[in-house]
LUMZANU-975542 format. One record per residue: residue in one letter; x, y, z of N, C-alpha, C in turn. Coordinates in nm, 3 decimals, padded with zeros to 5 digits, m for minus. Atoms other than C-alpha are relative to their C-alpha. Layout:
  type     n.c1     n.c2     n.c3    ca.c1    ca.c2    ca.c3     c.c1     c.c2     c.c3
     A        X        Y        Z        X        Y        Z        X        Y        Z
...
This chain:
  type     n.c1     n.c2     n.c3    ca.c1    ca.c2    ca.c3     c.c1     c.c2     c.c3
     X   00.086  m00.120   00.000   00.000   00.000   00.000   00.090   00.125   00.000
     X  m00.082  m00.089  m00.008   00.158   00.324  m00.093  m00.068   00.114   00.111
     X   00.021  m00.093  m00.102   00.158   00.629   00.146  m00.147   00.120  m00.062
     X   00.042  m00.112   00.084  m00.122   00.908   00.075   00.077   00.128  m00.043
     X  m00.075  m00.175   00.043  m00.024   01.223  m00.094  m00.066   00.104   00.059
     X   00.046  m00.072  m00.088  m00.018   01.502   00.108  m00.100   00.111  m00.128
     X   00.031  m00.083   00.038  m00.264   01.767   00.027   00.094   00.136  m00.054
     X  m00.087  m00.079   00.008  m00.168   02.085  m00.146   00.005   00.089   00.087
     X   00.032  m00.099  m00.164  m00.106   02.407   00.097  m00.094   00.102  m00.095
     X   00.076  m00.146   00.051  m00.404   02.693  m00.015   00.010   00.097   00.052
     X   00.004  m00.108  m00.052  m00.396   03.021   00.035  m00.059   00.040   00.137
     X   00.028  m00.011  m00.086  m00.616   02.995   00.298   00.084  m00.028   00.136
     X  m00.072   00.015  m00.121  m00.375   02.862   00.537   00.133   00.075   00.036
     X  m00.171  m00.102  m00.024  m00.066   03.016   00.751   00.084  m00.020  m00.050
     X  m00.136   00.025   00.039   00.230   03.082   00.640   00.128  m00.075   00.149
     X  m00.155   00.031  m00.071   00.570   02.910   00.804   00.016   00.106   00.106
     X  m00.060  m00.136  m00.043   00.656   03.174   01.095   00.144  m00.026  m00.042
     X  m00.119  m00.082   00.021   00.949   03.351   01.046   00.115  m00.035   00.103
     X  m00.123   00.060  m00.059   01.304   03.222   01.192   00.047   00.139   00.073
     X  m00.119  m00.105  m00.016   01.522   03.498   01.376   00.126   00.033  m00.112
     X  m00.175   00.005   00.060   01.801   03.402   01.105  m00.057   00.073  m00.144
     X   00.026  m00.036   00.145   01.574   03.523   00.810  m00.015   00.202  m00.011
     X  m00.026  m00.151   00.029   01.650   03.888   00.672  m00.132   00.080  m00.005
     X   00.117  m00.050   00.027   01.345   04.131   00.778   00.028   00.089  m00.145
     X   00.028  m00.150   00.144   01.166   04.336   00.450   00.050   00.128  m00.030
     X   00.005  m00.159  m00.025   01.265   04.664   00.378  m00.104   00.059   00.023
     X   00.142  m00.103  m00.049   01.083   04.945   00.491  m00.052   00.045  m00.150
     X   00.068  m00.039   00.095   00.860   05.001   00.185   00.069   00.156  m00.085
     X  m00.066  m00.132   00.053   01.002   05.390   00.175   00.156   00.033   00.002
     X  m00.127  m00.033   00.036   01.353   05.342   00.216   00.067   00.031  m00.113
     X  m00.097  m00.058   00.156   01.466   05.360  m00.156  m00.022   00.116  m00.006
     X   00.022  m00.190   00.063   01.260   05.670  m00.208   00.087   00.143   00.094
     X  m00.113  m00.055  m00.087   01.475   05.803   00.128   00.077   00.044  m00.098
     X  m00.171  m00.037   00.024   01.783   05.732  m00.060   00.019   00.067  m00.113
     X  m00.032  m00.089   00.070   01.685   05.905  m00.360   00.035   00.114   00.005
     X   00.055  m00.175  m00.030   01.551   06.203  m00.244   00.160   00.060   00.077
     X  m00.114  m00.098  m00.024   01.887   06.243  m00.039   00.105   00.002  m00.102
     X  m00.132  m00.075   00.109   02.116   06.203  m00.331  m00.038   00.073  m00.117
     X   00.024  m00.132   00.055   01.889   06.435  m00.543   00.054   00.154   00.077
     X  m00.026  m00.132  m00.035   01.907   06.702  m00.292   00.138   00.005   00.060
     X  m00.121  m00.047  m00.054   02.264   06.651  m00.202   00.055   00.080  m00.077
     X  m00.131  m00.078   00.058   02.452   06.822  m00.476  m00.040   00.178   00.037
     X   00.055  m00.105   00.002   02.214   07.155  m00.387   00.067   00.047   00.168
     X  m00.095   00.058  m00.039   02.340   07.068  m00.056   00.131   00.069   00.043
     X  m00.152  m00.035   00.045   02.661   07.073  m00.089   00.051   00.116  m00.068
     X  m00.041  m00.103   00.079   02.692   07.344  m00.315  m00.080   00.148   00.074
     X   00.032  m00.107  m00.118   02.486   07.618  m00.055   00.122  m00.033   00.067
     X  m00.141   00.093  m00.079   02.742   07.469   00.190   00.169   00.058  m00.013
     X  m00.094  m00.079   00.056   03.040   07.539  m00.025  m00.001   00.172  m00.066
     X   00.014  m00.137   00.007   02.923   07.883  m00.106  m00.010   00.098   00.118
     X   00.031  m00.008  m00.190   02.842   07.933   00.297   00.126   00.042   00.013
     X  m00.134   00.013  m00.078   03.200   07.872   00.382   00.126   00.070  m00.095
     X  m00.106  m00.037   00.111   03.392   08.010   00.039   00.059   00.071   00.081
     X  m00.142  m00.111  m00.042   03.537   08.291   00.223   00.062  m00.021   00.085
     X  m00.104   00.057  m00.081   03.686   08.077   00.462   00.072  m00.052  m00.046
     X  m00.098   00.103   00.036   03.877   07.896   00.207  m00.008   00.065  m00.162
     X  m00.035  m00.093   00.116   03.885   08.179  m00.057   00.240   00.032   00.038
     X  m00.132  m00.007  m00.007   04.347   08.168  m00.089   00.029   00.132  m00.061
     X  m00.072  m00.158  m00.002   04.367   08.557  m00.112  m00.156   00.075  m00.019
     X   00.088  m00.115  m00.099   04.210   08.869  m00.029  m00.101   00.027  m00.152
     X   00.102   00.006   00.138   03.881   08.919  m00.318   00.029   00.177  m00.077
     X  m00.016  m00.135   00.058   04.010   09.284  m00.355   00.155   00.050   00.001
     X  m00.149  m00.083   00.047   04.370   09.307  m00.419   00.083  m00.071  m00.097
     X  m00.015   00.013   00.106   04.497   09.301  m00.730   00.149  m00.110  m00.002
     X  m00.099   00.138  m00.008   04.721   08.914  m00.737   00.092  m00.028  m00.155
     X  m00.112   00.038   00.123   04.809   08.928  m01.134  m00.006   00.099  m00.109
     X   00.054  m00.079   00.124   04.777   09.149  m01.454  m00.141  m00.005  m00.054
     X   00.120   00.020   00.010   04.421   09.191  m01.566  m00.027  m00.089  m00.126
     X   00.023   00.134   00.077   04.281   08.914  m01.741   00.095  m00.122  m00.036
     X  m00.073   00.076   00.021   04.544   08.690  m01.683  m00.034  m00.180   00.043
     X   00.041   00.120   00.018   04.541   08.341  m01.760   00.035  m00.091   00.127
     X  m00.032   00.062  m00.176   04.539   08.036  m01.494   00.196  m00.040   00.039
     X  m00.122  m00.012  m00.032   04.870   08.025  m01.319   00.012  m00.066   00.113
     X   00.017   00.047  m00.138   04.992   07.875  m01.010   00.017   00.104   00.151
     X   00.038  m00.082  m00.084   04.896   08.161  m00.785  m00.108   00.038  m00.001
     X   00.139  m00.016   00.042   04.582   08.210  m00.985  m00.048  m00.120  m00.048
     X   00.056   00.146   00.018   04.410   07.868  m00.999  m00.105   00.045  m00.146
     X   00.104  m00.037   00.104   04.135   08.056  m01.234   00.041   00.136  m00.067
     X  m00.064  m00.103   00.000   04.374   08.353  m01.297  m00.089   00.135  m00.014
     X   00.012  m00.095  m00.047   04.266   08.711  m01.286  m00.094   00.065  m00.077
     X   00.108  m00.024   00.068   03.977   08.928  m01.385   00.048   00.159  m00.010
     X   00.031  m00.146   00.088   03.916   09.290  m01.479   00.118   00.092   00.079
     X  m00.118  m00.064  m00.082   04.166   09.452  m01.211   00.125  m00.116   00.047
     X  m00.110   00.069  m00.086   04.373   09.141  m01.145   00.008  m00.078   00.088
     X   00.056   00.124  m00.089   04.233   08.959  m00.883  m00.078  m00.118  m00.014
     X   00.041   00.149   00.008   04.192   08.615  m00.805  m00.139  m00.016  m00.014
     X   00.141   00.058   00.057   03.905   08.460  m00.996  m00.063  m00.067   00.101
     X   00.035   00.172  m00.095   03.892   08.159  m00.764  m00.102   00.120   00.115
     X   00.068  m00.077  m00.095   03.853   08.394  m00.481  m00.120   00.052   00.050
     X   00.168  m00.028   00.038   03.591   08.551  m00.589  m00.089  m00.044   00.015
     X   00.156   00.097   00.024   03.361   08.277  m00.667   00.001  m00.073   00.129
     X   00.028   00.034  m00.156   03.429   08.146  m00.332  m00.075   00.056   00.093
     X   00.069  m00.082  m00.072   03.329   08.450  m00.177  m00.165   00.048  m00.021
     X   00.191  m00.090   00.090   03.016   08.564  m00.446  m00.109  m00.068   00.026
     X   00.110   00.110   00.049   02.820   08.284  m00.405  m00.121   00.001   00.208
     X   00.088  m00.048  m00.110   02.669   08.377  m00.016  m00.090   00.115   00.018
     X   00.105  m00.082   00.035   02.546   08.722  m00.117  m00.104  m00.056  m00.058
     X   00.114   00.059   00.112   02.335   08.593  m00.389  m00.067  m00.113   00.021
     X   00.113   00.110  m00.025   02.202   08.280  m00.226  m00.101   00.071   00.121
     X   00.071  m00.038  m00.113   02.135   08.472   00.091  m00.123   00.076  m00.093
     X   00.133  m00.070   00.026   01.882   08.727  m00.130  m00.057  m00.091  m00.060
     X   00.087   00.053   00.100   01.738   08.485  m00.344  m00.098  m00.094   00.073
     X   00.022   00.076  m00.121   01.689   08.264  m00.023  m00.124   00.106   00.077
     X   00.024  m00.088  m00.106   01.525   08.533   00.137  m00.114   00.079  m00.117
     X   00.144  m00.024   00.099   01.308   08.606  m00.175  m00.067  m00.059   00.000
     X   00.127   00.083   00.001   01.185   08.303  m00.234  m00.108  m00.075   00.140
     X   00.070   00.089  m00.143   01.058   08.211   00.149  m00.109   00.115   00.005
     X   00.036  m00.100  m00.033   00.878   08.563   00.162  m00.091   00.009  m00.110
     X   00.067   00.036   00.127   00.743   08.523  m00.197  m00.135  m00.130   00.003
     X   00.098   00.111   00.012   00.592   08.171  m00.129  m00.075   00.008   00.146
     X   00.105  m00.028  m00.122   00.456   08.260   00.262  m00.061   00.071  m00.039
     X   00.106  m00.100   00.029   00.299   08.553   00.105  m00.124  m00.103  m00.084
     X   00.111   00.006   00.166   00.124   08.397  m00.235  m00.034  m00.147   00.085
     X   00.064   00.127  m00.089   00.071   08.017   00.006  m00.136   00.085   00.075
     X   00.105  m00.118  m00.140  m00.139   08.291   00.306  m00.113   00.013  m00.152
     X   00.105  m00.053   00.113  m00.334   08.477  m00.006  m00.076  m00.121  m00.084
     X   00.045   00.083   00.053  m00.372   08.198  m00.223  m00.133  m00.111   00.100
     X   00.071   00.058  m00.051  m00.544   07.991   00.016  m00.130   00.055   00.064
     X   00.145  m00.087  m00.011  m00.756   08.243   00.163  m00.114   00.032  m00.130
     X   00.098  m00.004   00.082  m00.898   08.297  m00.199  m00.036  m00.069  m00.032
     X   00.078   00.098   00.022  m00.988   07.979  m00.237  m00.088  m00.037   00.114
     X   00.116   00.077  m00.081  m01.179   07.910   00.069  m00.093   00.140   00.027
     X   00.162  m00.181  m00.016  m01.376   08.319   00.096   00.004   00.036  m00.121
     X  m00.005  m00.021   00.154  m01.459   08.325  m00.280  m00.037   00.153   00.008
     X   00.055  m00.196   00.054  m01.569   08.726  m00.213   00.161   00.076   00.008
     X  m00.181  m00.049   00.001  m01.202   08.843  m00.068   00.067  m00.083  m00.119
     X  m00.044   00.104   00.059  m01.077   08.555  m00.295   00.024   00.082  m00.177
     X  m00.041  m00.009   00.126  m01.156   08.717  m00.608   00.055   00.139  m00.028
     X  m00.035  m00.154  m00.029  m01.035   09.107  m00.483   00.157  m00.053  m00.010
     X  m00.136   00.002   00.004  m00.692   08.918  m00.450   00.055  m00.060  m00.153
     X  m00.008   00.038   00.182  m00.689   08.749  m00.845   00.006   00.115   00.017
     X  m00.002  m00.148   00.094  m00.771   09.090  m00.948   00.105   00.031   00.054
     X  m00.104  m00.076   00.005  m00.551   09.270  m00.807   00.120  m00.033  m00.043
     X  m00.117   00.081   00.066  m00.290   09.013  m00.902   00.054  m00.002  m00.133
     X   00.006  m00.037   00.204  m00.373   08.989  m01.289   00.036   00.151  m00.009
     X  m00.122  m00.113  m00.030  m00.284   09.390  m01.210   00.117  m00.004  m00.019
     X  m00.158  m00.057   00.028   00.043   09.367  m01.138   00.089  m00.081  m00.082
     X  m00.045   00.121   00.127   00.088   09.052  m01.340   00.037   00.074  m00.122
     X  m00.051  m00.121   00.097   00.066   09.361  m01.610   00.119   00.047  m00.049
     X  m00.096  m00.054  m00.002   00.355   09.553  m01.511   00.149  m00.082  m00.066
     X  m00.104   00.067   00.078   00.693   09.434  m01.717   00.087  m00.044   00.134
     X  m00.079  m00.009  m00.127   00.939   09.256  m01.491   00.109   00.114   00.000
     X  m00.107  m00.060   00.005   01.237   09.451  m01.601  m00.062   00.152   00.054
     X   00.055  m00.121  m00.016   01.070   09.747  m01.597  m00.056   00.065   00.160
     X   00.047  m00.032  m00.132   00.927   09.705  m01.229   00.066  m00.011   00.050
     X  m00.111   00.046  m00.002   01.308   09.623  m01.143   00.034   00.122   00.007
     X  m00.076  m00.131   00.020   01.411   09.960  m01.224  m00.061   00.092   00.056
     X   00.086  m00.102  m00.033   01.115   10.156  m01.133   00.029   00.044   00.214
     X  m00.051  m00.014  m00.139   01.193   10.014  m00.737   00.135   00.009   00.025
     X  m00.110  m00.017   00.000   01.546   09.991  m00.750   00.017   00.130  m00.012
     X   00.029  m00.197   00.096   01.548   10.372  m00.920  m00.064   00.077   00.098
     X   00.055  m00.037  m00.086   01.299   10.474  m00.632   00.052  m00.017   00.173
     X  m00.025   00.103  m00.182   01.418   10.277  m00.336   00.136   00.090   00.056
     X  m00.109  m00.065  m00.052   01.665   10.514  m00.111   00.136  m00.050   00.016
     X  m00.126   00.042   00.007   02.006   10.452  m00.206   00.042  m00.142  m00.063
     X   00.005   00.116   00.091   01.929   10.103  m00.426   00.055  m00.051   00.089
     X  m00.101   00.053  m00.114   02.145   09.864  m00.350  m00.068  m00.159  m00.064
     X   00.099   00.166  m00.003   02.034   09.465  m00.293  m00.110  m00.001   00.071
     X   00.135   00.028  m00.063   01.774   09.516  m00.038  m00.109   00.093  m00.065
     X   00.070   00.007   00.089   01.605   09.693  m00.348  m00.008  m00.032  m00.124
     X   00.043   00.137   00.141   01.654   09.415  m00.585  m00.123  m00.067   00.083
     X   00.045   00.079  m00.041   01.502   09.222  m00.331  m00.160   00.037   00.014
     X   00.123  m00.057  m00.008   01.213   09.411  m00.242  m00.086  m00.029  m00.154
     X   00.073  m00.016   00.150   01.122   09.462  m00.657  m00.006  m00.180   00.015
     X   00.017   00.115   00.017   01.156   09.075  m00.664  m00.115  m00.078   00.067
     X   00.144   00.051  m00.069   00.891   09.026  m00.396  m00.083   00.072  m00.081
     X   00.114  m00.059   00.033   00.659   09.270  m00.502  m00.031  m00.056  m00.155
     X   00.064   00.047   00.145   00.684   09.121  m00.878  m00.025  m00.141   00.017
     X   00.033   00.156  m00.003   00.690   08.756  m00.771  m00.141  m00.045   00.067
     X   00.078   00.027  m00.077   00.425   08.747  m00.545  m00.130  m00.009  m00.112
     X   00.133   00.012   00.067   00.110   08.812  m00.785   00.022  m00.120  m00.104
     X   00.032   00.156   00.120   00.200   08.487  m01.040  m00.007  m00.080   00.154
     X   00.014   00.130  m00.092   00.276   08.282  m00.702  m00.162  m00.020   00.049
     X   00.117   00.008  m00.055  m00.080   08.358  m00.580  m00.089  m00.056  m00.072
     X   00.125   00.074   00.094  m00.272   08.259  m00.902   00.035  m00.209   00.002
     X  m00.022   00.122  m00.002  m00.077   07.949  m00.891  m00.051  m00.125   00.129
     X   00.050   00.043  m00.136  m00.144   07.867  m00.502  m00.164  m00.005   00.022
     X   00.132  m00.043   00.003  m00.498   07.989  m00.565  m00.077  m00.102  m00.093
     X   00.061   00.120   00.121  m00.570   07.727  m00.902   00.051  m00.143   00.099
     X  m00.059   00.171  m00.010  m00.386   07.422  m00.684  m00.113  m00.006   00.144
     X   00.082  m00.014  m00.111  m00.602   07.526  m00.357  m00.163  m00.010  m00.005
     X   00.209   00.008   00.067  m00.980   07.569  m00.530  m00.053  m00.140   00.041
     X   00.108   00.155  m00.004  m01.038   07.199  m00.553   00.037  m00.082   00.100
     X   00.035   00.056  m00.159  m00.913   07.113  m00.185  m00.081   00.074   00.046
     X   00.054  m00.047  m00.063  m01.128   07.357  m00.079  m00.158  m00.024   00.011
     X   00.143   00.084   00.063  m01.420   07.228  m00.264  m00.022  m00.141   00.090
     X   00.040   00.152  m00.043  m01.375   06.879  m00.095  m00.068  m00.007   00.146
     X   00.092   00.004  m00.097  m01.606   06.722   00.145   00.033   00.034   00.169
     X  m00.037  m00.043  m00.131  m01.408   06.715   00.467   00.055   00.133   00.029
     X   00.022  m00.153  m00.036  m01.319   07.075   00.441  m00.123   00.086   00.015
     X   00.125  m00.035  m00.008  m01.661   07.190   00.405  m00.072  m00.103   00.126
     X   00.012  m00.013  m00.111  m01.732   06.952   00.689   00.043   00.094   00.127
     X  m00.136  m00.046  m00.097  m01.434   07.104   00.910  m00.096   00.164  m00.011
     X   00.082  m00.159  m00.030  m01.632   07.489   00.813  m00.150  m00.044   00.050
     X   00.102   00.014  m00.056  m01.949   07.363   00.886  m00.019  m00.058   00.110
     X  m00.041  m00.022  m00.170  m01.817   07.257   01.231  m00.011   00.097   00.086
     X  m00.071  m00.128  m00.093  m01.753   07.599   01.309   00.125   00.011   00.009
     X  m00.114  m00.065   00.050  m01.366   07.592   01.199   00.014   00.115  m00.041
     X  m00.057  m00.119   00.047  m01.219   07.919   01.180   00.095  m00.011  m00.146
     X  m00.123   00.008   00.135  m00.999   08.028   00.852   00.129  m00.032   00.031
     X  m00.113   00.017   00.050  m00.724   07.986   01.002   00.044  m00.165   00.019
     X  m00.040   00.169  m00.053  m00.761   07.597   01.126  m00.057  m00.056  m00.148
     X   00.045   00.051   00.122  m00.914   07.542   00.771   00.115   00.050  m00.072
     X  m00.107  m00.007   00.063  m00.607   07.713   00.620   00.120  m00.061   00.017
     X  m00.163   00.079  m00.001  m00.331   07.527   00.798  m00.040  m00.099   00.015
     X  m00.009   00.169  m00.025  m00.457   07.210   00.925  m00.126  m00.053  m00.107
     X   00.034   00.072   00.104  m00.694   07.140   00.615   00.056   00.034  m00.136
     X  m00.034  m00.068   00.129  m00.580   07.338   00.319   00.123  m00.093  m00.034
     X  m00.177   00.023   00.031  m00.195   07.326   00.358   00.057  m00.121  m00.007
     X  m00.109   00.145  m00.015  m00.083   07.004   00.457  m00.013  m00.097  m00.195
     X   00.033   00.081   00.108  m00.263   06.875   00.117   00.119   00.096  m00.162
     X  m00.090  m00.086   00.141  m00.040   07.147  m00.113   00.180   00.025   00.056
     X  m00.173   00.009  m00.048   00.313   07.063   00.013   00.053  m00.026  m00.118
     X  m00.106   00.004   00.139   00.420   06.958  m00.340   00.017   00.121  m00.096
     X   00.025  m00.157   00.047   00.290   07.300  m00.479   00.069   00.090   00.049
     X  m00.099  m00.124  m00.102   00.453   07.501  m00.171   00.158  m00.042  m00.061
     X  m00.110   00.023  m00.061   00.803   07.322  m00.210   00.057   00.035  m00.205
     X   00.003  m00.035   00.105   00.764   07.332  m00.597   00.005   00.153  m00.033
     X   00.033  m00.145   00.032   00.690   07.719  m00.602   00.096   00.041   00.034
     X  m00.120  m00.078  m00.092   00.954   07.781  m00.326   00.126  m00.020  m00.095
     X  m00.135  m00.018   00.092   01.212   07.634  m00.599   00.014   00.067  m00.095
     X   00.006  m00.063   00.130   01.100   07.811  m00.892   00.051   00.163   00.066
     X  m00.025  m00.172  m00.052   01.088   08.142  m00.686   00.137   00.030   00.082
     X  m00.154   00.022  m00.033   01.475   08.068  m00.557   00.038   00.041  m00.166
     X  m00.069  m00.024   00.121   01.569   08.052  m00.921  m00.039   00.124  m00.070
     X   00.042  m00.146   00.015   01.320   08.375  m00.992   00.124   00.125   00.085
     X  m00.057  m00.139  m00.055   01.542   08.569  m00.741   00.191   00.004  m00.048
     X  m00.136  m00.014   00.010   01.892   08.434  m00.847  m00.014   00.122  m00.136
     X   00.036  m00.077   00.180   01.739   08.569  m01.249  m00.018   00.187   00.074
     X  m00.033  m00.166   00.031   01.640   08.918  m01.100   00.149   00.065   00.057
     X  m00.206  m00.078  m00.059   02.006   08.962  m00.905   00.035   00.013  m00.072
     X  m00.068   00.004   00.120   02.130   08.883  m01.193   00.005   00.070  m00.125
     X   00.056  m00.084   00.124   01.961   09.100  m01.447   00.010   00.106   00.062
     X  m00.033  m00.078  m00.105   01.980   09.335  m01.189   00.182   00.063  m00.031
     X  m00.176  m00.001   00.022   02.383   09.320  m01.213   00.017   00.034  m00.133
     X  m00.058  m00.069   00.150   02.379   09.376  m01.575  m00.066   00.132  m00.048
     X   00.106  m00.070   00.000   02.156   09.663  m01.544   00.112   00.109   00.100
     X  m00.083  m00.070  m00.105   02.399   09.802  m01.284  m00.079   00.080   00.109
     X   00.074  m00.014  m00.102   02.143   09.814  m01.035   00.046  m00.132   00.123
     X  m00.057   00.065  m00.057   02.202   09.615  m00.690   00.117   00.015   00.009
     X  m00.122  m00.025  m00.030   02.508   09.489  m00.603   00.144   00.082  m00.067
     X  m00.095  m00.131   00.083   02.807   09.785  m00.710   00.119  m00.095   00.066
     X  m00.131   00.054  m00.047   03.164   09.723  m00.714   00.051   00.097   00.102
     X  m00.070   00.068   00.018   03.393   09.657  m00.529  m00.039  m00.186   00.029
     X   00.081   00.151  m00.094   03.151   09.339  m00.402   00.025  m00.102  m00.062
     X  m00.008   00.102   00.111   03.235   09.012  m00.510  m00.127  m00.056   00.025
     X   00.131   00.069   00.076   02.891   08.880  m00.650   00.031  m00.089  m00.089
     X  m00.063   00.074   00.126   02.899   08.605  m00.927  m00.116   00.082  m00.108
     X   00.030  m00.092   00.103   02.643   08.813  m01.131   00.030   00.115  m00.003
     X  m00.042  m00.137   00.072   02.807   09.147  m01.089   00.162  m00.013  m00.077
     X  m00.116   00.023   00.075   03.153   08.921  m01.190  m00.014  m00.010  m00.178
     X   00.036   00.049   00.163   02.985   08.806  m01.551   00.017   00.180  m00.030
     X   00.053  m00.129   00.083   02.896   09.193  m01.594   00.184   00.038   00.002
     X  m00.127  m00.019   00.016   03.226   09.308  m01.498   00.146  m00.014  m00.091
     X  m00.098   00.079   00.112   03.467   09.054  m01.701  m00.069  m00.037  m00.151
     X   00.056   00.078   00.120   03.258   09.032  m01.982   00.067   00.042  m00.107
     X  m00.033  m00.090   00.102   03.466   09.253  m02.195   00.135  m00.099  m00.006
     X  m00.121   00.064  m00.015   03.803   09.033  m02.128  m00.032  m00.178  m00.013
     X   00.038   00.102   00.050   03.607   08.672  m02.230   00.068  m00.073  m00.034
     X  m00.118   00.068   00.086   03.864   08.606  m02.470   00.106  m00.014   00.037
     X  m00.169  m00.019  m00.040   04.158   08.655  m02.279  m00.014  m00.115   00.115
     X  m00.014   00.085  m00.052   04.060   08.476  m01.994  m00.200  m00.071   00.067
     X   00.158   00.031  m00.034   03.714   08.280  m02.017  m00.004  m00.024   00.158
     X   00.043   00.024  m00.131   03.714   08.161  m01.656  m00.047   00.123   00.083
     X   00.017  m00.131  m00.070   03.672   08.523  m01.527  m00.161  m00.003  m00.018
     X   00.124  m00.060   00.019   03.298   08.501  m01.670  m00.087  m00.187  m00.037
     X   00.052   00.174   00.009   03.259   08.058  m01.705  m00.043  m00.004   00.136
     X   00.027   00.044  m00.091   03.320   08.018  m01.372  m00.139   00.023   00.123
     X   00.138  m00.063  m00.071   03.014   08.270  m01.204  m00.070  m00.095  m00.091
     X   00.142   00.060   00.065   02.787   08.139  m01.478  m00.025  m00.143   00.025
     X   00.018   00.118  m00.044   02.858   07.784  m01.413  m00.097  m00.023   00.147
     X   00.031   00.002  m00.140   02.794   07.856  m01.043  m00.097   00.020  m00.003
     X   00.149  m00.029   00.005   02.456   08.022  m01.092  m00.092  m00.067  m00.051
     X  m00.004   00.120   00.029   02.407   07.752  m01.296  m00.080  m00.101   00.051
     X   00.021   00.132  m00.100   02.414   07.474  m01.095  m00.077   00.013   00.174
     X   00.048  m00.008  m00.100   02.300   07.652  m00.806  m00.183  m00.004  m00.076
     X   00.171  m00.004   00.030   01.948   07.703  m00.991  m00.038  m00.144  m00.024
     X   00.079   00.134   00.048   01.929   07.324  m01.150  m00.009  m00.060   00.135
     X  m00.042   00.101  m00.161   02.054   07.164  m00.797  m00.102   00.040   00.088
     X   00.140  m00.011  m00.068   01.750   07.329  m00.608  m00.096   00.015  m00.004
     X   00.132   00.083   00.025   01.499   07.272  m00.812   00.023  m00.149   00.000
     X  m00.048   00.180   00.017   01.627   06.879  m00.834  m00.053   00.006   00.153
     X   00.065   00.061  m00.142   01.603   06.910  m00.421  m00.153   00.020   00.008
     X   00.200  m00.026  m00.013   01.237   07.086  m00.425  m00.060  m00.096  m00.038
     X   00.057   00.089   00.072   01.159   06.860  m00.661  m00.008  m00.137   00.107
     X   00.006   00.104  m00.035   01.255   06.554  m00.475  m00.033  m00.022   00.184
     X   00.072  m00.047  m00.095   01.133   06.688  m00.124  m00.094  m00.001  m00.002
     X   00.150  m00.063   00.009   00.800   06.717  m00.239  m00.029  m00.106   00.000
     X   00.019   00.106  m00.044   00.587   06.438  m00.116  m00.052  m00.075  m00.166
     X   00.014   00.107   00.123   00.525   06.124  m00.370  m00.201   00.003  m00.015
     X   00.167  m00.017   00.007   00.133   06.136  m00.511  m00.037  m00.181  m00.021
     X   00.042   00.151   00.027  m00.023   05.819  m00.489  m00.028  m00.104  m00.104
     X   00.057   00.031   00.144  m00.064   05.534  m00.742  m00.091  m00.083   00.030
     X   00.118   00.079   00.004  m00.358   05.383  m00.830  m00.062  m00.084   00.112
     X   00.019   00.107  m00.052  m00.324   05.091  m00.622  m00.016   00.032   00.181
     X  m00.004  m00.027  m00.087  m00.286   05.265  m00.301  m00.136   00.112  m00.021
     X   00.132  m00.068  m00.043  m00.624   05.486  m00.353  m00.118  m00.058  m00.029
     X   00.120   00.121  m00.025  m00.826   05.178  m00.394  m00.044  m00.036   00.122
């Protein structure tokens, strides 16, 4: 008589437990961790190294180290720009002005037009007094509103680049915050949450906001790279930062006439501004929370 054959195992039944010796799962979100930090490292890193340049700038950014426009040498790693001084230097030093305003645009830019925006989507009467007025100044030319405050503003300078940069950035950020906010505001558990008796402002932060974090972090990068563009246009305009300052957009304006003699005098800023704009939209970008697929809103 042979033995019976065992049944097969069905789904219905347990699995085997689990040994101590067997390797637990990953955590479901660890990869996306490890992207997101080696997207936003090179941005990173490169604030970081612009932070600290003038601690590890190898001579003084204002005294004249070689002949003007002289080529790289071993005293001048990036050799010398419009008076003579070290290139390197420079870009070591330029690169903290210009993140600090642009830094300092775009947080002030996106708390403003995040606040407004959201309020016009949930009090459609104030709501549509702030569009209008927006499509307004949406009007005005940028360059042109650049000069008008700069040109006005007592004694110019950077803290009226900066200013013109809020006051022109702010009315696109609001239409944008205002179109991504409409149709959370529309949804059912917010209109529960007001018909609770929620105030605007517990309906603006703890229902609105938390749902437009990819919008906020998205806007906040675009409007970083908006403020490096008006410094920068700014500098060729010879508004903002004046010499003797090392800036990397008042270096391009400066050396632009000596190109040929020694490109690095006017590669090396542009590179930098560069990479500082792609490298923090890459982090915004990859900061901003993951939207669900399919299978997870079943």
């Amino acid at each position: 008589m042979t033995a019976p054959t065992p049944a097969p195992r069905t789904g219905a039944e347990p699995a085997a437990p689990r040994t101590g010796t067997e390797p637990a799962a990953p955590a479901p979100d660890s990869g996306r961790r490890g992207r997101t930090l080696l997207r936003a490292a090179p941005a990173g890193l490169l604030v970081l190294l612009a932070l600290t340049g003038p601690l590890l700038a190898p001579h003084a950014t204002d005294t004249p180290l070689t002949f003007p426009y002289a080529p790289p040498e071993g005293s001048a790693a990036l050799g010398g720009d419009v008076l003579g001084r070290d290139v390197l230097s420079r870009v070591l030093t330029g690169g903290a002005p210009l993140i600090a305003t642009a830094l300092v645009i775009a947080l002030v830019v996106t708390a403003a037009a995040t606040l407004l925006g959201i309020v016009a989507a949930l009090r459609p009467a104030p709501g549509r007094w702030i569009e209008r007025t927006a499509d307004l100044a949406i009007l005005l030319p940028a360059v042109l509103g650049i000069m008008l405050v700069a040109l006005a503003w007592p004694g110019g300078g950077r803290l009226a680049i900066g200013a013109a940069a809020i006051v022109l950035g702010v009315p696109y950020a609001v239409r944008i915050v205002a179109a991504a906010a409409a149709p959370i505001a529309a949804t059912g558990y917010v209109e529960a949450a007001a018909a609770g008796g929620e105030n605007l402002w517990h309906l603006a932060v703890r229902e609105v906001l938390p749902n437009l974090r990819a919008t906020v972090l998205a806007l906040f990068g675009l409007r970083f790279v908006e403020g490096v563009y008006v410094v920068s246009v700014a500098a060729f305009l010879q508004l903002g930062p004046q010499p003797p300052e090392a800036d990397w957009a008042l270096m391009i304006r400066e050396n632009a006439a000596g190109i040929t003699l020694n490109p690095w005098a006017v590669a090396a800023p542009c590179l930098a501004i560069g990479l500082l704009a792609v490298t923090v939209n890459l982090a915004a970008e990859a900061l901003a929370p993951a939207r669900p697929t399919p299978e997870t809103t079943l």
